[in-house]
Every structure is written in structure tokens, then in C-alpha cells.
MIDOSE-1310 file (N, C-alpha, C; in nm, 2 decimals, decimal comma, always signed):
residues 247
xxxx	+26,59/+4,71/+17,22/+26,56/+4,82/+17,13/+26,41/+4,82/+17,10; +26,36/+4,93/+17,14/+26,23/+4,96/+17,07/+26,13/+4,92/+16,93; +26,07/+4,80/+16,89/+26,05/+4,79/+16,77/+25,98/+4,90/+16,68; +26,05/+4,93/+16,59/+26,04/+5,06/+16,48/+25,90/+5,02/+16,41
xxxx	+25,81/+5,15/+16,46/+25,67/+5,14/+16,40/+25,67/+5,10/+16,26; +25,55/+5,08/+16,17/+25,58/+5,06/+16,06/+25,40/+5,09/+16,02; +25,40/+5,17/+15,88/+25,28/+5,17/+15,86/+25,24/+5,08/+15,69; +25,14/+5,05/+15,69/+25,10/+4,97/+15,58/+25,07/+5,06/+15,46
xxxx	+25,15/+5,06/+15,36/+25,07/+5,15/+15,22/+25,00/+5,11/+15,08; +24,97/+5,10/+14,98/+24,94/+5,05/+14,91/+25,04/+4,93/+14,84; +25,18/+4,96/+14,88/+25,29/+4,89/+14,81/+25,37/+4,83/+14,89; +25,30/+4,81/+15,02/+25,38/+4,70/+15,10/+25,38/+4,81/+15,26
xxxx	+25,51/+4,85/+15,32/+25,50/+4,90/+15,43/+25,62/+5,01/+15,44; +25,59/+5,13/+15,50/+25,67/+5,20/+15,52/+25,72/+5,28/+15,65; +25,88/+5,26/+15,69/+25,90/+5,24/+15,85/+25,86/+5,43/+15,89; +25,90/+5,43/+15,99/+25,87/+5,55/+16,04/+25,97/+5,68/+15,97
xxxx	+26,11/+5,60/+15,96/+26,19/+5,68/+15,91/+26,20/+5,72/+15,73; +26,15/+5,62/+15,67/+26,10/+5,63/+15,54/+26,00/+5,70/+15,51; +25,89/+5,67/+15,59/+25,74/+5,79/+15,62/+25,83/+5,96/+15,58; +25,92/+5,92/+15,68/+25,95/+6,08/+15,73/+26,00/+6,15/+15,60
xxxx	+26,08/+6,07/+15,54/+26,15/+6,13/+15,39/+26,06/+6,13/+15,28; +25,98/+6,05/+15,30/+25,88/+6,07/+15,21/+25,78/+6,22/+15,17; +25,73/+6,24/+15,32/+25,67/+6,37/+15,34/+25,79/+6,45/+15,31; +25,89/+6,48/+15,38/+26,00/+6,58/+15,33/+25,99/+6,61/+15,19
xxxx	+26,01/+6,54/+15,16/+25,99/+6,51/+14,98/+25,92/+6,54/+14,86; +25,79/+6,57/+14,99/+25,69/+6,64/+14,94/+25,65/+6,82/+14,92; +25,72/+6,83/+15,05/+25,78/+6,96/+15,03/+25,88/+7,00/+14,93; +26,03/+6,93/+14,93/+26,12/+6,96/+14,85/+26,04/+6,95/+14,67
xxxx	+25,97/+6,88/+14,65/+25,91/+6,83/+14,51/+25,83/+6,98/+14,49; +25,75/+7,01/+14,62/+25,64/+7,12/+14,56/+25,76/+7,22/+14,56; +25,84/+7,30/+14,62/+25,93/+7,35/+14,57/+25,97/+7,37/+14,43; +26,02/+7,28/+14,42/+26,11/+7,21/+14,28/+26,01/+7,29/+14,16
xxxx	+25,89/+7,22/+14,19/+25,81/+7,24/+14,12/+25,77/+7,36/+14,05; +25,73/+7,46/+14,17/+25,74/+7,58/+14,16/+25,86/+7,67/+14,08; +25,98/+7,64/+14,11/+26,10/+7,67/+14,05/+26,09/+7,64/+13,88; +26,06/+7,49/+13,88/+26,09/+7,48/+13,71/+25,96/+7,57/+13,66
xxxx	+25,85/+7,53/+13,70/+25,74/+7,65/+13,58/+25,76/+7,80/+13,61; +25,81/+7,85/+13,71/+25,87/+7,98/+13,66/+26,02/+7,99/+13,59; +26,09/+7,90/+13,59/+26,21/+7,91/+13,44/+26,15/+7,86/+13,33; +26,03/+7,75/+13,36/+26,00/+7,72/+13,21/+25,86/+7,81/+13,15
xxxx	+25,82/+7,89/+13,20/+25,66/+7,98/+13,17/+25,70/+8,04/+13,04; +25,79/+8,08/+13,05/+25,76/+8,23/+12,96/+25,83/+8,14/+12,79; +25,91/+8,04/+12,81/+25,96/+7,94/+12,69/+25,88/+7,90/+12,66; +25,75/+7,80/+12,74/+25,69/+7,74/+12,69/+25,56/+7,81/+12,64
xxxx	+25,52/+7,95/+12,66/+25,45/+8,03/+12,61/+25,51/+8,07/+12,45; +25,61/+8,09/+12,49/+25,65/+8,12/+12,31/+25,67/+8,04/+12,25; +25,76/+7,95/+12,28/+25,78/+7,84/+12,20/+25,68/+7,73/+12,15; +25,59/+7,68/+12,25/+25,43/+7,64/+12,21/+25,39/+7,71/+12,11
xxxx	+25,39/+7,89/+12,17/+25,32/+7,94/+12,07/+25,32/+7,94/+11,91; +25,48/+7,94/+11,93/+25,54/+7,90/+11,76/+25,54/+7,77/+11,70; +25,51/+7,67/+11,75/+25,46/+7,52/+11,74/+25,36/+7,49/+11,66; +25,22/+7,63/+11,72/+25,11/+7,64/+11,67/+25,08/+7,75/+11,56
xxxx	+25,15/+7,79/+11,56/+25,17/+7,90/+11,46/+25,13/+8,05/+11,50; +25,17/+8,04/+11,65/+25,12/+8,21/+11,71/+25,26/+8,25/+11,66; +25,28/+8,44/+11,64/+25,35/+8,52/+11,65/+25,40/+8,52/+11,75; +25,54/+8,52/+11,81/+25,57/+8,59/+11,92/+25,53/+8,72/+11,95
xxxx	+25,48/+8,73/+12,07/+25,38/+8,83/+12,13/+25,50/+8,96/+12,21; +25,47/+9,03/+12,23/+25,49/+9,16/+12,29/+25,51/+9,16/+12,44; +25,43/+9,07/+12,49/+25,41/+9,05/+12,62/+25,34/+8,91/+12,73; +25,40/+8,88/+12,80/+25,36/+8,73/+12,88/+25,16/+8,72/+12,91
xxxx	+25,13/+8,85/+12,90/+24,98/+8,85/+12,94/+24,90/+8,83/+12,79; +25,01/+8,82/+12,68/+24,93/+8,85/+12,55/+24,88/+8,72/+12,50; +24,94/+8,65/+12,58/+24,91/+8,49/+12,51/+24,76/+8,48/+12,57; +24,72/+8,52/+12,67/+24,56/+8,45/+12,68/+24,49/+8,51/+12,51
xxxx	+24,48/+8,61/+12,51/+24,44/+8,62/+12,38/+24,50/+8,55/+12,19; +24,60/+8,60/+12,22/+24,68/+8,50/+12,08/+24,65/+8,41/+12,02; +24,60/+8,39/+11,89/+24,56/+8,28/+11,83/+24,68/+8,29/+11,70; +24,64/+8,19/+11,65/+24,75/+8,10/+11,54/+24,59/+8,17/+11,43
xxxx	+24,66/+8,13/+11,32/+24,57/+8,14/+11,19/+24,46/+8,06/+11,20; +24,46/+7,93/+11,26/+24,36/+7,87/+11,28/+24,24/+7,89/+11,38; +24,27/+7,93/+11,49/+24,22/+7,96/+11,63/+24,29/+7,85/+11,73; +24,39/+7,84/+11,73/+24,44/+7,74/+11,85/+24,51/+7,90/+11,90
xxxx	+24,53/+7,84/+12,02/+24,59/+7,95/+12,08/+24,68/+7,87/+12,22; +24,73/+7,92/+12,40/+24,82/+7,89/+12,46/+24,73/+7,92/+12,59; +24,60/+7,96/+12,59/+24,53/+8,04/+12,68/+24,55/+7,93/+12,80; +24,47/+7,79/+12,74/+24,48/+7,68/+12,88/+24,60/+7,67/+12,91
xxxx	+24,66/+7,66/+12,89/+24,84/+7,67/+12,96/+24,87/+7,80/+13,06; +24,84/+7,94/+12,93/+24,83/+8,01/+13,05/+24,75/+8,03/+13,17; +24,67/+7,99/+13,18/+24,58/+7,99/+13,27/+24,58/+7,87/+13,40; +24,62/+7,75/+13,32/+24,63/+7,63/+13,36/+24,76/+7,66/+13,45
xxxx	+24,86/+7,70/+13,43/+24,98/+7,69/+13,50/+24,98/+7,81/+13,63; +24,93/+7,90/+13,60/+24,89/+8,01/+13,68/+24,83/+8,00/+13,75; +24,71/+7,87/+13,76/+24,60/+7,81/+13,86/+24,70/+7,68/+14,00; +24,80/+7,64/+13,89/+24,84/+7,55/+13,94/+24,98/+7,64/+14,00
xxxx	+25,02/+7,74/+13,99/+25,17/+7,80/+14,08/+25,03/+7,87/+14,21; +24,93/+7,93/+14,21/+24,89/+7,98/+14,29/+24,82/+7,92/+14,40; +24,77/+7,80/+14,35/+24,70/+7,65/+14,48/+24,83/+7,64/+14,55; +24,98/+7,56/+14,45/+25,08/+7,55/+14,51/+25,14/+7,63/+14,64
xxxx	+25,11/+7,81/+14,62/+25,17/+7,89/+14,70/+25,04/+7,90/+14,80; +24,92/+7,89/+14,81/+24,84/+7,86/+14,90/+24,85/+7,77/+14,97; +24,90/+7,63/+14,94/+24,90/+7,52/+15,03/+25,04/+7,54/+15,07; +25,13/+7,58/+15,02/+25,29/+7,56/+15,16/+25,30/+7,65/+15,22
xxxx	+25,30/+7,60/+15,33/+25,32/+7,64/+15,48/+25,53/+7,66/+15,47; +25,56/+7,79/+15,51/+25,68/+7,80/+15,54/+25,69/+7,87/+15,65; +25,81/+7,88/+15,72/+25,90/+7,88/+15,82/+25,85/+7,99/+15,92; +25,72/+8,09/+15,92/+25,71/+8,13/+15,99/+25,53/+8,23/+15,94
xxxx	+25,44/+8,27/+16,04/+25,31/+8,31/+16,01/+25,32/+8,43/+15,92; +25,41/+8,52/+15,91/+25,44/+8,65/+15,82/+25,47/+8,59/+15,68; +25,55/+8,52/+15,63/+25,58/+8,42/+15,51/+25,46/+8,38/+15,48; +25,36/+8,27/+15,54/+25,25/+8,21/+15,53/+25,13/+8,31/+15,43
xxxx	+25,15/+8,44/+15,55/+25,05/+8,53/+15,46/+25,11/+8,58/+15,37; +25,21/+8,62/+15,35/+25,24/+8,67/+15,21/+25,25/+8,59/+15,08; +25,29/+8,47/+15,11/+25,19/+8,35/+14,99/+25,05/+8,31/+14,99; +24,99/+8,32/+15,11/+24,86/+8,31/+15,06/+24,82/+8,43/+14,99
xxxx	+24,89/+8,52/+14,98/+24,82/+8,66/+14,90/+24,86/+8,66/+14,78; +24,99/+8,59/+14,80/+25,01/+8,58/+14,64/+24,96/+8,49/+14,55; +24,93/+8,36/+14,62/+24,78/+8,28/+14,60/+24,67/+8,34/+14,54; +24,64/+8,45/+14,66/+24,51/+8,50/+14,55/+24,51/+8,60/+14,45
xxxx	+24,62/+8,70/+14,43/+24,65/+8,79/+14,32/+24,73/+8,70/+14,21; +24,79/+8,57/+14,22/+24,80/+8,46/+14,11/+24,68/+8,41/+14,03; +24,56/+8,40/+14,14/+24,47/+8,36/+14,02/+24,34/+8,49/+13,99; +24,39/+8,64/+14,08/+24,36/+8,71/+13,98/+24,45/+8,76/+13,81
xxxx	+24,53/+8,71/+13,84/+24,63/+8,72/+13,69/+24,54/+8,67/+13,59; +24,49/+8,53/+13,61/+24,46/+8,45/+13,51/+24,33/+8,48/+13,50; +24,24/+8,53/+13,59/+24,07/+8,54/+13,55/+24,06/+8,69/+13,52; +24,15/+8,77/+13,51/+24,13/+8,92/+13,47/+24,25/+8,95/+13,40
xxxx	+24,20/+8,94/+13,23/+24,29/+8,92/+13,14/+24,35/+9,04/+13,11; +24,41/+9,08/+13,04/+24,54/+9,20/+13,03/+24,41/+9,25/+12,93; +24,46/+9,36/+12,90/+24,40/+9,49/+12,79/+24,39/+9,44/+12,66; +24,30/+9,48/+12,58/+24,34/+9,40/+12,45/+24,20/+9,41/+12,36
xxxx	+24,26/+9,46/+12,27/+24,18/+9,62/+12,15/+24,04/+9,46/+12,11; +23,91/+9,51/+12,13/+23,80/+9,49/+12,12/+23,75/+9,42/+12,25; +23,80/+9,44/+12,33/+23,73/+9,32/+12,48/+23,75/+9,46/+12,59; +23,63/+9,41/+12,68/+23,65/+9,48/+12,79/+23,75/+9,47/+12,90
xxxx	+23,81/+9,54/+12,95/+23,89/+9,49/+13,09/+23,86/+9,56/+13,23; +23,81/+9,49/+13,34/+23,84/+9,49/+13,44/+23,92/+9,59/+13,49; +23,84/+9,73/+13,53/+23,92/+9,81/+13,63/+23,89/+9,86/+13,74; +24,01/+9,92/+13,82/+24,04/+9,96/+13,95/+24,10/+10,07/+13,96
xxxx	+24,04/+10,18/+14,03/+24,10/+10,28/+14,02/+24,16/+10,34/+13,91; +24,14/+10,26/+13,79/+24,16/+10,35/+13,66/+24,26/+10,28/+13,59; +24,30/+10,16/+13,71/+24,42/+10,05/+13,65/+24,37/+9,96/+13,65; +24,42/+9,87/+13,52/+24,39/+9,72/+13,50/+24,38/+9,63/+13,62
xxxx	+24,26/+9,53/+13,64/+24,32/+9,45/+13,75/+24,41/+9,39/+13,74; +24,43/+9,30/+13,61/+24,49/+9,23/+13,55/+24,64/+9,28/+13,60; +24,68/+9,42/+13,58/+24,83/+9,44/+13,63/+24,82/+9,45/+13,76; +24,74/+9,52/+13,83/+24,72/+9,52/+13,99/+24,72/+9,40/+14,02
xxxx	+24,72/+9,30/+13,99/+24,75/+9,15/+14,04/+24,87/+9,10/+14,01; +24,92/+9,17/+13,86/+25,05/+9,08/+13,90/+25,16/+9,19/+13,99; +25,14/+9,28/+13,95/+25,23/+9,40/+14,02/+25,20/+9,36/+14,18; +25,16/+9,33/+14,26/+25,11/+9,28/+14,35/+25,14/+9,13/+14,42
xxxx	+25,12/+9,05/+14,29/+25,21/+8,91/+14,31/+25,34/+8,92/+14,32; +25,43/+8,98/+14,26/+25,56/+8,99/+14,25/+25,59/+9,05/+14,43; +25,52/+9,15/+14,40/+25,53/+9,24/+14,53/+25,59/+9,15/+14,68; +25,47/+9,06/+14,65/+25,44/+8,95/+14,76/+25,54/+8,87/+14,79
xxxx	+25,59/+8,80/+14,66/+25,73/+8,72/+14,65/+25,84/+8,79/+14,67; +25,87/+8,91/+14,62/+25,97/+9,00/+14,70/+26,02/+9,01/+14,82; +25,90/+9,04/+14,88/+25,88/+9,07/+15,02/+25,92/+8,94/+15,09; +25,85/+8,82/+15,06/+25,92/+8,68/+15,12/+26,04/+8,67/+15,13
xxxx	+26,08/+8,69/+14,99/+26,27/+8,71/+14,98/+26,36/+8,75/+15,06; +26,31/+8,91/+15,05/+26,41/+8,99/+15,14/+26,34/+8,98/+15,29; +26,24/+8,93/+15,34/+26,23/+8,96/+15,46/+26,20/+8,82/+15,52; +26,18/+8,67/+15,45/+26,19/+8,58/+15,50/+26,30/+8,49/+15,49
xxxx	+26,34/+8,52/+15,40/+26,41/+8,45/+15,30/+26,58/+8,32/+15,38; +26,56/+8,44/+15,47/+26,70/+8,45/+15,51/+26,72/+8,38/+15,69; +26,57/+8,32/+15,72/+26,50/+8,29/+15,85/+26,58/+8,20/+15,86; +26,60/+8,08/+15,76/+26,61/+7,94/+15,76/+26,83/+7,92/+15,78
xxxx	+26,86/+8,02/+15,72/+27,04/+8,06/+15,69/+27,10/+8,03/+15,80; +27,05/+8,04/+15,96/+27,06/+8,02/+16,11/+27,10/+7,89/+16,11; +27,07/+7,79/+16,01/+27,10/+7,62/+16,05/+27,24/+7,64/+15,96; +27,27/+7,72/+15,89/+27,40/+7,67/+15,75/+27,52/+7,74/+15,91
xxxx	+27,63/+7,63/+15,93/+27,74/+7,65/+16,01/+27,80/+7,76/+15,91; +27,82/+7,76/+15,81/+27,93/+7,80/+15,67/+27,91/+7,91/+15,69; +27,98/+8,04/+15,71/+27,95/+8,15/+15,71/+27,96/+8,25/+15,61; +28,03/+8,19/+15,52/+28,06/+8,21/+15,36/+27,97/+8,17/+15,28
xxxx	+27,90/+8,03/+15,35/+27,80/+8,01/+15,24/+27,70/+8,08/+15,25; +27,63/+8,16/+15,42/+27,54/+8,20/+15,47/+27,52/+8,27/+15,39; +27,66/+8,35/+15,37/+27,64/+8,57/+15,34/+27,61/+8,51/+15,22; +27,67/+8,44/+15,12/+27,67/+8,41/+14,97/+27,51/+8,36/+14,94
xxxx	+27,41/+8,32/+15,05/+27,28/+8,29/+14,99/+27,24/+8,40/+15,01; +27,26/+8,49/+15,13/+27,17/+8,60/+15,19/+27,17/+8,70/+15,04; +27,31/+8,73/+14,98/+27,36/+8,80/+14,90/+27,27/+8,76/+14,77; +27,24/+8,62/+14,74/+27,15/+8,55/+14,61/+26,99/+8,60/+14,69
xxxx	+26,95/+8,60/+14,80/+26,82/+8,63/+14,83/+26,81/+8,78/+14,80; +26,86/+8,86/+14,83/+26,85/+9,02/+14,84/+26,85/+9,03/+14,72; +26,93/+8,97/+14,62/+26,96/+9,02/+14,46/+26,80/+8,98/+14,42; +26,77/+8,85/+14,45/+26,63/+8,81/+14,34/+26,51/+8,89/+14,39
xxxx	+26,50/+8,95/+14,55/+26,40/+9,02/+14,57/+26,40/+9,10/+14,50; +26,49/+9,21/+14,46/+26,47/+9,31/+14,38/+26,47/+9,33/+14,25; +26,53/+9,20/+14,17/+26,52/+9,18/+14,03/+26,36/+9,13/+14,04; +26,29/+9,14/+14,11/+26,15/+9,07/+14,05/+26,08/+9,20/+14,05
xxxx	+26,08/+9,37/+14,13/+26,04/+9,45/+14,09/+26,10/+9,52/+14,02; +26,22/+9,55/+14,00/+26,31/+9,57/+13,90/+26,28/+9,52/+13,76; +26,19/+9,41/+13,74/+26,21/+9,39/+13,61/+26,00/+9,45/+13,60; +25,98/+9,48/+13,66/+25,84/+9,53/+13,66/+25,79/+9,66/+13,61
xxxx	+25,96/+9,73/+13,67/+25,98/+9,85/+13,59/+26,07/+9,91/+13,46; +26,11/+9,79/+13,44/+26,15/+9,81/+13,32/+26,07/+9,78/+13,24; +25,97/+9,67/+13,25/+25,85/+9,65/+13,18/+25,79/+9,79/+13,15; +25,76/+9,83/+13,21/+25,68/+9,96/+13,23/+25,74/+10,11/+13,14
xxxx	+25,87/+10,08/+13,17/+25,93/+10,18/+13,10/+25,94/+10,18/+12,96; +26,03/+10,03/+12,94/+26,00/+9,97/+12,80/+25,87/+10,00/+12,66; +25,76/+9,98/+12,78/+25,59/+9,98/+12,70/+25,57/+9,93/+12,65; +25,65/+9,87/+12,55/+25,57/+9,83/+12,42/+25,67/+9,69/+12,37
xxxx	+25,68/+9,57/+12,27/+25,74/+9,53/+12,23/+25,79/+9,41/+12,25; +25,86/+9,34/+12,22/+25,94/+9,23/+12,26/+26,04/+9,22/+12,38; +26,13/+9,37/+12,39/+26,12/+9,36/+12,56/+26,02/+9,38/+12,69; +25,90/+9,41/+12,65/+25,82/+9,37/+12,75/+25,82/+9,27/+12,78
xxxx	+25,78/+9,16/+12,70/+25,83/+9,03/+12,74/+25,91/+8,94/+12,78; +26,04/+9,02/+12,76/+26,15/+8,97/+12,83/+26,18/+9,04/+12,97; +26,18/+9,14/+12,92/+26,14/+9,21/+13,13/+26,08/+9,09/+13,22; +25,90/+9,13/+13,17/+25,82/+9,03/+13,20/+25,89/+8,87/+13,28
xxxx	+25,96/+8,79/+13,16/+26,06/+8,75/+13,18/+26,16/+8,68/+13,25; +26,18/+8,80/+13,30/+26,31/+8,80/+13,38/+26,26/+8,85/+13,56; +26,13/+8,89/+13,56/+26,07/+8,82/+13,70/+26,03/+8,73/+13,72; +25,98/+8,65/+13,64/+25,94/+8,55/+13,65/+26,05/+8,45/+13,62
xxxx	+26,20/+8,43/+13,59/+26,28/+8,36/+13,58/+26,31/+8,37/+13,74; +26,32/+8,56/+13,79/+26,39/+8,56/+13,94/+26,30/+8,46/+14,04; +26,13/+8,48/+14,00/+26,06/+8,34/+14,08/+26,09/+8,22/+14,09; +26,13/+8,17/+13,96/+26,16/+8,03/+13,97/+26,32/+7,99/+14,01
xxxx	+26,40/+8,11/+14,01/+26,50/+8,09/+14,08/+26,52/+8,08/+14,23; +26,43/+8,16/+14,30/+26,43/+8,19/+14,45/+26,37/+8,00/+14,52; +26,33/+7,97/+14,44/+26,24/+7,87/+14,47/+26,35/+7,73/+14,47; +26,42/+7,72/+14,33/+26,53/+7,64/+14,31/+26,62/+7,66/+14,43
xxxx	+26,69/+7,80/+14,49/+26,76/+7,80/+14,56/+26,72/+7,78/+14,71; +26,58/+7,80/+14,77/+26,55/+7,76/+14,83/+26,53/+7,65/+14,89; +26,48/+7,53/+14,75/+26,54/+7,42/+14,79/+26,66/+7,37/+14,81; +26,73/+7,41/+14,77/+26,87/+7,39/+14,80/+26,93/+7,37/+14,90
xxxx	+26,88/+7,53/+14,95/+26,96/+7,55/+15,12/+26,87/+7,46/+15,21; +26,70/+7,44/+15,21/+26,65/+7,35/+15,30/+26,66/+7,19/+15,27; +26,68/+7,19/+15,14/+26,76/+6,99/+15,15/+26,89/+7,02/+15,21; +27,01/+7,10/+15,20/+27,14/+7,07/+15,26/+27,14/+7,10/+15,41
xxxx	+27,02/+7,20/+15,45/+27,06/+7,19/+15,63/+26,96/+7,11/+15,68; +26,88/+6,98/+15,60/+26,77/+6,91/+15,65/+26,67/+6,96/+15,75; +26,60/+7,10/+15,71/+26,53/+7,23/+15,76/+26,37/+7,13/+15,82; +26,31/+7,06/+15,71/+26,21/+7,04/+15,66/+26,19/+6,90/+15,78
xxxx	+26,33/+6,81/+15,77/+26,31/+6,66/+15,86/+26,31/+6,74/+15,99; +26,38/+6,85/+16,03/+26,43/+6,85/+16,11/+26,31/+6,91/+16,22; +26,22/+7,00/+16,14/+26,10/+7,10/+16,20/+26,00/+6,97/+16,18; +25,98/+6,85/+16,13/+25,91/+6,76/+16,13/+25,90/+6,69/+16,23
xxxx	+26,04/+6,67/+16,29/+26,09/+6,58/+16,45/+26,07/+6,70/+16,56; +26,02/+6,79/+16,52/+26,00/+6,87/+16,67/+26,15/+6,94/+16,66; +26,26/+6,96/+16,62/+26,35/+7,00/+16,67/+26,40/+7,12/+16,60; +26,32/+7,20/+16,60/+26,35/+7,36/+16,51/+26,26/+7,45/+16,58
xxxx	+26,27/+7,59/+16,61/+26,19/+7,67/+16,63/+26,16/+7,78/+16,60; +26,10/+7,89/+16,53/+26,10/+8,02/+16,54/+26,11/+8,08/+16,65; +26,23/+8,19/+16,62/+26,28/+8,25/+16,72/+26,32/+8,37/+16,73; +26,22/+8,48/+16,70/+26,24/+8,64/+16,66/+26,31/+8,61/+16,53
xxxx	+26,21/+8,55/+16,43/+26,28/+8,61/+16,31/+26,35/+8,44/+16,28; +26,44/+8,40/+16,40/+26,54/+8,30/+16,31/+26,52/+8,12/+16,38; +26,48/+8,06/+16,25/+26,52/+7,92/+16,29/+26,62/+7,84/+16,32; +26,60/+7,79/+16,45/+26,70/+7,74/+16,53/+26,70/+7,62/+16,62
xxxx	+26,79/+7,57/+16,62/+26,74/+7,43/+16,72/+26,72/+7,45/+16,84; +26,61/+7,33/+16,88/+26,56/+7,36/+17,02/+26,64/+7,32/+17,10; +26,72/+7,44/+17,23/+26,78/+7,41/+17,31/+26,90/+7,43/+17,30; +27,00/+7,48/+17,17/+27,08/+7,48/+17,07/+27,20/+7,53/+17,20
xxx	+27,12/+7,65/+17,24/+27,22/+7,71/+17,33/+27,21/+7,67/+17,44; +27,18/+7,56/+17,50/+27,16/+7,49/+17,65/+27,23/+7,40/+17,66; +27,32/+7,37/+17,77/+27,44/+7,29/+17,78/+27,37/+7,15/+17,84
């Protein structure tokens, strides 16, 4: 038998097959990641903010401005987490070059969110064609992750044998792509208030959901080891093993 490579790390040595789960893991983590700060964004905006003595605000863009009686405010959070989901969606690489670009764009209309601040009575704002950039970026980010959803979403579903479980993710992917513009328009319709921010909300919960379930389906058909060893391919649209159909 072959002696099993092994490489040296700071903490002793790690075999080839440990290497491999380790990187996997890296993926699944930045995932993960992604998922909990868009279920945890819009809580820890308010709830922070009431910590410090902000009002609950009207809307998720309101907190760059918001201060407490004192001047503390939630701005570096908001901003800070919004720098950090949008590096995240720039650096992973998923399952096919159409996916790729539509996160790197939502990479860069993520950290237009944060450097072109929402509207807000004595400050100037940033406009385009007569519209905020501030919303042309996020209307735009959502857009982006939508689009992933319903049109990538469902690439990887080719490895799940289960055909009950297949239709039942395809059926969770379709629903979150369109509760994330769905809830953009109800923002809109809404205008004003405390449900803005729960609209708001509730696309950005459907983000950190698509993400959670994502990982899900790529830890359980081992998507990630498997495209690592060479043995997965894009294949009009769907990921599949190499040779799958070769006797």
C-alpha cells in the first residue's frame, strides 16, 4: 500500500485525508457563516440598539444614522457586517461561472449598501437617475441572490438520489428566491414605519436561510469533497459525477 502523504502544520501533521476535510470545512463554515448574520442582522441591529439606548428605527438602513441620547450609535456593525457578508460573497467560488458572477456583483452592490447611506433629513445622499444609490444597491443585491436561487440553486440537487427530498429543496429554493423580492415590495409599499423594517427583515432572514439550507444539501451529498477529488462536473446546468453514466 501506498504510504499516505502527510503534510506538516503548526500542530503536528495533517494526512491527506484530513487536509481534505479540513478545506471542505472551510467552505461549509463560510457558508454557515453567511447564513447566521443574515438571521442574526436585523436582531442585532435592534436589539444592540436598545442596549444603547437607540429607539427602534423604522427601517434596517436607519441604523447607520441612529444615535442613543449620548451619541453611541450601531453604525460600525452596520457597516462592519455588510463589509464582511460582501468579501465573503466575493471570495466563494460556487458550482458554476454564471453563480460566480452573480456573487461577485452582489459583492460589489453589498458594499455599495454600506458606503452610500440611506436618505436621512439634513445629510446629502448619493443619487442616480433620481434614485438613491443606497436603495439601487440593495434592490440590486437581493436581485442578485434571487437570481442565484432560482437559477443556480438547484445545479447541485443532481447528487441527492431522494427524489422527494430533491423536489422538497427545489420547492425551499424557488420559495426563498422570491420572498427576497417579495419582501422588497412590500417594503416599498408599506413606506414608512416599523414594518419597513420587518419587510426589510424578512429578506434578509430569506438570505440567511438559502445559505443555511445550502449547506445542508452540500454537507449531505459531500458536493464540496467530492468536486475537490476531481470527481464532479458541470454539465449543462447540472452537477454530476464523472463518468456517472459510463459502464
Amino acid at each position: 500500500m501506498e504510504r499516505q502523504r502527510v503534510i506538516r502544520s503548526a500542530s503536528g501533521f495533517l494526512s491527506g485525508a484530513d487536509l481534505q476535510k479540513h478545506i471542505v470545512r472551510s467552505y461549509f463554515m463560510m457558508r454557515v457563516g453567511l447564513g447566521v448574520i443574515g438571521i442574526g442582522f436585523p436582531f442585532l441591529l435592534l436589539l444592540g440598539g436598545l442596549a444603547i439606548g437607540i429607539a427602534a428605527q423604522g427601517s434596517i438602513s436607519a441604523y447607520y444614522f441612529a444615535t442613543s441620547p449620548d451619541g453611541a450609535s450601531m453604525r460600525n456593525w452596520f457597516v462592519g457586517l455588510l463589509f464582511m457578508v460582501a468579501i465573503s460573497l466575493g471570495l466563494y467560488q460556487g458550482f458554476s461561472i454564471g453563480e460566480d458572477i452573480l456573487l461577485d456583483a452582489a459583492a460589489v452592490f453589498g458594499v455599495g449598501i454600506a458606503i452610500f447611506p440611506t436618505p436621512w433629513p439634513g445629510t446629502q445622499t448619493a443619487m442616480l437617475f433620481g434614485i438613491p444609490v443606497h436603495i439601487l444597491c440593495a434592490v440590486t443585491f437581493f436581485l442578485c441572490i434571487a437570481f442565484v436561487c432560482w437559477f443556480y440553486a438547484d445545479d447541485t440537487l443532481s447528487l441527492i438520489h431522494n427524489a422527494a427530498r430533491r423536489k422538497g429543496l427545489k420547492i425551499v429554493y424557488r420559495t426563498i428566491s422570491m420572498l427576497m423580492p417579495a419582501s422588497m415590495i412590500v417594503a416599498w409599499v408599506v413606506g414608512k414605519g416599523y414594518g419597513v423594517f420587518w419587510a426589510e427583515a424578512a429578506g434578509i432572514f430569506s438570505f440567511g436561510a438559502y445559505w443555511l439550507v445550502k449547506s445542508y444539501e452540500l454537507r449531505t451529498t459531500e458536493a464540496d469533497k467530492r468536486a475537490i477529488a476531481g470527481r464532479l462536473e458541470q454539465n449543462y446546468g447540472q452537477v454530476e459525477e464523472i463518468n456517472s453514466n459510463t459502464s
